[in-house]
Backbone as a printed PyTorch tensor [residue, N CA C, xyz], in Angstrom:
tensor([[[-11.8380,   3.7150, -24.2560],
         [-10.4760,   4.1590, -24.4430],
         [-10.0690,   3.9570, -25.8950]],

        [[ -9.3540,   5.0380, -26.2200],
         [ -9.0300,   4.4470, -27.8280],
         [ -7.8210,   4.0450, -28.0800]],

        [[ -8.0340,   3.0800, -29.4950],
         [ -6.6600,   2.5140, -29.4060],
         [ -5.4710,   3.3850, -29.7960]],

        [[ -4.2780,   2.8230, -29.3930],
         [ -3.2730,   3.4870, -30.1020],
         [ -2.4400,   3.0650, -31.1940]],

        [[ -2.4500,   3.9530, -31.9580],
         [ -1.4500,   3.3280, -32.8100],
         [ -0.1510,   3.2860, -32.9780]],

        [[  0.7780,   2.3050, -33.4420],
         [  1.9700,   1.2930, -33.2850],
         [  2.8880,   2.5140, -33.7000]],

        [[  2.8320,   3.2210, -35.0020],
         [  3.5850,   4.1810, -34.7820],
         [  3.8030,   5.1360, -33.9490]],

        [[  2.6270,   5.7270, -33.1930],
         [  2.5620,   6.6600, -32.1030],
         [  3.0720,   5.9950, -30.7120]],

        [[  2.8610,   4.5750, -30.3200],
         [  3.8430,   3.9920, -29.0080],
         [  4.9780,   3.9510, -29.7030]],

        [[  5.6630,   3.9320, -31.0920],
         [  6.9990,   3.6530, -31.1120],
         [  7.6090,   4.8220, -30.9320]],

        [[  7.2650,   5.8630, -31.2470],
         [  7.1790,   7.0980, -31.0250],
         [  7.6890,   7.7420, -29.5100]],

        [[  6.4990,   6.8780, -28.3920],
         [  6.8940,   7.9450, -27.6630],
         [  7.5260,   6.8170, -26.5740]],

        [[  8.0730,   5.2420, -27.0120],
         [  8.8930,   4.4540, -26.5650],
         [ 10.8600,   5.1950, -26.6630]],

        [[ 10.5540,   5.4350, -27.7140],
         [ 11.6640,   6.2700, -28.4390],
         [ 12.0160,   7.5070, -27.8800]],

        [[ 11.1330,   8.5510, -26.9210],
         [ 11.2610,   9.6140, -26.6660],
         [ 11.8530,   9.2710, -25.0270]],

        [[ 11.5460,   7.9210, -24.7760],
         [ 12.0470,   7.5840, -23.4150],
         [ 13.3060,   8.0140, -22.9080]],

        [[ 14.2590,   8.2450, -22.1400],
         [ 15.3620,   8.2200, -21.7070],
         [ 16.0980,   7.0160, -21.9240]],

        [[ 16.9890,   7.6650, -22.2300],
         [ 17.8050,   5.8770, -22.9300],
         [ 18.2440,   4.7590, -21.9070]],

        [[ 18.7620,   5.7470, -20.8310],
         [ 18.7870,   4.5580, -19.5790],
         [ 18.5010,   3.9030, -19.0890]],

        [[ 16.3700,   4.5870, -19.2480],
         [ 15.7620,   3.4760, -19.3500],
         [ 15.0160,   2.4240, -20.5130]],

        [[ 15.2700,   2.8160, -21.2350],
         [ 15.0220,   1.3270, -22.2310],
         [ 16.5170,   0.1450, -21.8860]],

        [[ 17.3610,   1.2860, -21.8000],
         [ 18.9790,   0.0440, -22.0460],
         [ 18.3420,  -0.4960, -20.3100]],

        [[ 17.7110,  -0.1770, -19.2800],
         [ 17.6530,  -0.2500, -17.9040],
         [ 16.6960,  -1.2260, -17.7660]],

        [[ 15.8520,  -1.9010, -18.6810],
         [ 15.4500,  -2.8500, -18.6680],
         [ 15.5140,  -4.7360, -18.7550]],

        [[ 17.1360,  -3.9300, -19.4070],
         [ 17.4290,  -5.5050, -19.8810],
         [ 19.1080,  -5.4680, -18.3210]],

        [[ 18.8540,  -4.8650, -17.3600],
         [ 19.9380,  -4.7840, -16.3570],
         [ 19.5710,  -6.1700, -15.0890]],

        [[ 20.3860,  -6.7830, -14.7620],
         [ 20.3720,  -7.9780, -13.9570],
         [ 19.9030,  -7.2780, -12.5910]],

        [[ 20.1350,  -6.0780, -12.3900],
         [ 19.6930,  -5.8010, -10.9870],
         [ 17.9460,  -5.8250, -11.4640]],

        [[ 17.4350,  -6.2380, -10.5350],
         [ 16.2800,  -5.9790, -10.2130],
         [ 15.5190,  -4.5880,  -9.7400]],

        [[ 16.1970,  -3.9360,  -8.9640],
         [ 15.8660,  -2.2860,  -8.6230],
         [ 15.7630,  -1.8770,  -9.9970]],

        [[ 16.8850,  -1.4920, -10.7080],
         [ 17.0910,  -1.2080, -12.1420],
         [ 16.1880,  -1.3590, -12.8640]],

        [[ 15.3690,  -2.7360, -13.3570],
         [ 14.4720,  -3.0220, -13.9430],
         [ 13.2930,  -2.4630, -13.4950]],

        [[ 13.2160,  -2.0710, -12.2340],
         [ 11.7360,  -1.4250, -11.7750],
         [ 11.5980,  -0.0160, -11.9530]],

        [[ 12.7350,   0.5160, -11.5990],
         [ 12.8490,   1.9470, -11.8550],
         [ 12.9320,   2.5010, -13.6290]],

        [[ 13.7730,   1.6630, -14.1910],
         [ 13.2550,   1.7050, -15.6540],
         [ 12.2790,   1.4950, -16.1990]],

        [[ 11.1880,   0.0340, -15.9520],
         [  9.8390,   0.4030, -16.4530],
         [  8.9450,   1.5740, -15.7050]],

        [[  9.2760,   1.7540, -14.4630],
         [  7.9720,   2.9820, -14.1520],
         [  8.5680,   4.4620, -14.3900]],

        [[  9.6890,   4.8410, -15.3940],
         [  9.8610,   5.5040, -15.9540],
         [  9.3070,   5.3230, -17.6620]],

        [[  9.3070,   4.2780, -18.1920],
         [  8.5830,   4.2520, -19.2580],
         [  7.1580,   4.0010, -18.7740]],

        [[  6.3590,   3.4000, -18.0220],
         [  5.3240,   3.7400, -17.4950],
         [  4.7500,   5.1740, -17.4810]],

        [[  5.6700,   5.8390, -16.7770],
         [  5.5400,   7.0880, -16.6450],
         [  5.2090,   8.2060, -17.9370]],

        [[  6.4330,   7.5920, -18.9420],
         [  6.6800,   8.4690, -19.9520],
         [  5.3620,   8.4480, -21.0880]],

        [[  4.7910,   6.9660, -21.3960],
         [  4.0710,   6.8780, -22.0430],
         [  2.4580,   7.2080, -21.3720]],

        [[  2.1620,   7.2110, -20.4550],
         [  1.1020,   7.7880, -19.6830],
         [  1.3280,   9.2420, -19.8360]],

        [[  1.8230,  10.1940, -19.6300],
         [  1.9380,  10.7920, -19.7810],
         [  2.0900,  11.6120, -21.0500]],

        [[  2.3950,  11.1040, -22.2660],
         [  2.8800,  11.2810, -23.6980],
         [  1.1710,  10.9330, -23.7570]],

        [[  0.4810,  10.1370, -23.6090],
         [ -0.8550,   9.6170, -23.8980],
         [ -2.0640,  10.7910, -23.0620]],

        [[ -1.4620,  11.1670, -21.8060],
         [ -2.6730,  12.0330, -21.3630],
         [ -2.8900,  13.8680, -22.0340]],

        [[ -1.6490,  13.7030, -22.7580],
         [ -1.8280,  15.2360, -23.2910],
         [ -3.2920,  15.6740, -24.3170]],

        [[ -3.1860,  16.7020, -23.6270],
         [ -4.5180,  17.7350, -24.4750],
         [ -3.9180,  18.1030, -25.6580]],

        [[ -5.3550,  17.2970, -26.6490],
         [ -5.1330,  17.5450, -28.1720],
         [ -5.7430,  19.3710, -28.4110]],

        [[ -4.9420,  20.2060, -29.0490],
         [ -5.7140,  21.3560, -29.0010],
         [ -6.9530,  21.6260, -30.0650]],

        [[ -7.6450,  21.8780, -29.5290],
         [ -9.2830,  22.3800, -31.0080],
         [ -8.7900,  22.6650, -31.7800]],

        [[ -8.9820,  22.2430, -33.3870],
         [ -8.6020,  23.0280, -34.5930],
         [ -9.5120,  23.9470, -34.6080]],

        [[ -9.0880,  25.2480, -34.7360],
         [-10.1490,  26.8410, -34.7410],
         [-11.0560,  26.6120, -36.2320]],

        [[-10.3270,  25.8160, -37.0250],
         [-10.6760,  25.9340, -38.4590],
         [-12.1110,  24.6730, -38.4170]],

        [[-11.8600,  24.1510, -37.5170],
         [-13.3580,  22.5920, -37.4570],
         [-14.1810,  23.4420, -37.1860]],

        [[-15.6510,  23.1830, -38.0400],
         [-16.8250,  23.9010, -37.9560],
         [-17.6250,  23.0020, -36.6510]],

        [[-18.4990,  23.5200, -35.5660],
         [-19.0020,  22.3280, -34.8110],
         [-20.6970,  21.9300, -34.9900]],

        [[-20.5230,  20.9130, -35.5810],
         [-22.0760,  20.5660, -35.8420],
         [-22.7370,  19.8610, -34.5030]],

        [[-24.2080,  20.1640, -34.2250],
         [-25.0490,  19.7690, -33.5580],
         [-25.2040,  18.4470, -33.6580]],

        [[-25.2080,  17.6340, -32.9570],
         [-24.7550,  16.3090, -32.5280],
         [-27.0340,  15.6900, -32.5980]]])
């Protein structure tokens, strides 16, 4: 797996829904669960996207 880098999670921490980042620091307990498996969600998802081929990369024989 490769790593990620700190700007790219701040990135797509940031792209979260605000309700849930502010939904983390909430005394209910439901709240707190449903807010991290929405950032769960968000960053799994922000992470599984298809990088597209650059047409312009030549492909060498491995």
């Amino acid at each position: 797996m490769e790593r990620i880098a700190r700007e790219e999670l701040s990135a797509i921490l940031l792209a979260t829904p605000g309700w849930a980042r502010v939904g983390l620091t909430m005394p209910d307990e439901r709240m707190r669960e449903r807010a991290a498996d929405t950032l769960a969600a968000t960053i799994i998802k922000k992470l599984e996207r298809v990088h597209p081929r650059d047409v312009n990369q030549l492909r060498l024989p491995l």
